[in-house]
N, C-alpha and C positions, 0 to 999 in steps of 0.2 A: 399429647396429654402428659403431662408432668406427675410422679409419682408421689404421693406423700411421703416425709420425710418418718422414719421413725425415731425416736429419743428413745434411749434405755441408759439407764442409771446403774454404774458397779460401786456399792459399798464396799472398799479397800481397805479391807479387816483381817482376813486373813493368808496365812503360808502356808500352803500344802494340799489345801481344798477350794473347792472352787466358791468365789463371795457373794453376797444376796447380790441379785440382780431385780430390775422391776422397770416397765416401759410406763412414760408418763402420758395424761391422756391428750386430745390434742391443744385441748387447754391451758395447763399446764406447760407442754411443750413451746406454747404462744409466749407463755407468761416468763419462760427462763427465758428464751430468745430478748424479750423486754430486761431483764433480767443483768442480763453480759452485756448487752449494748450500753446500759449506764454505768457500767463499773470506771472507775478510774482508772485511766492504765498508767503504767510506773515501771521502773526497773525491771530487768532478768532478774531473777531468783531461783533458786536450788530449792528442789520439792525434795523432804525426808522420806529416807528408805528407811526408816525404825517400825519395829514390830508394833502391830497391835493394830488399832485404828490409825488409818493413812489418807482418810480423805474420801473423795467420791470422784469415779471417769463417768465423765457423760459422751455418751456418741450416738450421733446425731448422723442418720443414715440415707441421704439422699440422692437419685439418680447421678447427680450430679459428682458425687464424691463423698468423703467422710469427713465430718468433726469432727477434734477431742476437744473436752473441755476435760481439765483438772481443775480439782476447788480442795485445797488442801489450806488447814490454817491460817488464814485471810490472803492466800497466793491463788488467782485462779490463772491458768497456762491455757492459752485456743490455739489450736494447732489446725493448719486447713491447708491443704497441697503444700506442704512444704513450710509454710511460715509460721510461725511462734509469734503472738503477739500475748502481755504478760497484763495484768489486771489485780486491783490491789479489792479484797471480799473484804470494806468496811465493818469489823462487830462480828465478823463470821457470817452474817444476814444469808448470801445466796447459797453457803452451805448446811444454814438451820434449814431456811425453806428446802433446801435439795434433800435431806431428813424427813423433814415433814411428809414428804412423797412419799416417802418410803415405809412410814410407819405400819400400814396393815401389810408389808411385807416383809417385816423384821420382828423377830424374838424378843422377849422383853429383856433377855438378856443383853443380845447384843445393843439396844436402846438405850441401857444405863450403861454398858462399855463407851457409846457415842458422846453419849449427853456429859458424862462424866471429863470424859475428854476436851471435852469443848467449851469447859467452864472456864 
């Protein structure tokens, strides 16, 4: 019997303390899976280490092994046993929706720190 996977979302906002986290349901986990499979893939790219808002880690936690997904900027990074394959978030689309998850488990502070950011 194969375990279900879990998806939990890190809002990469802050240094010093630990950042909002939130597991999505398995819906949603369906819908990002849909989600990265049609991104465009493109070039290596350098993900920004500057303060403040930095994007969102998603990992994706199944018997099998672990995903990262980074969605930073229109850069999303999937990293899986070893390989990097790199993907280009048209518009920002998969890391508004990755947001939208997260809204009843974010401050409205940090919401207008997000939103602000990603204008």
């Amino acid at each position: 019997m194969q375990m279900p996977a879990r998806t939990e979302v890190e809002l990469d906002i802050f240094s010093g303390m630990p950042n909002p986290t939130w597991a999505l349901t398995t819906a949603e986990a369906d819908a990002l899976a849909r989600l990265v499979a049609e991104l465009p893939r493109t070039a290596a790219s350098e993900l920004s280490g500057k303060l403040g808002y930095r994007g969102l880690v998603v990992k994706i936690t199944r018997w099998t092994g672990t995903r990262l997904v980074r969605v930073q900027a229109g850069s999303v990074h999937i990293v899986e046993g070893g390989t990097t394959i790199q993907a280009r978030d048209e518009g920002r689309a998969l890391e508004r929706w990755l947001v939208r998850t997260g809204r009843p488990h974010l401050t409205e502070n940090i919401m207008e720190i997000v939103e602000r950011d990603m204008r």
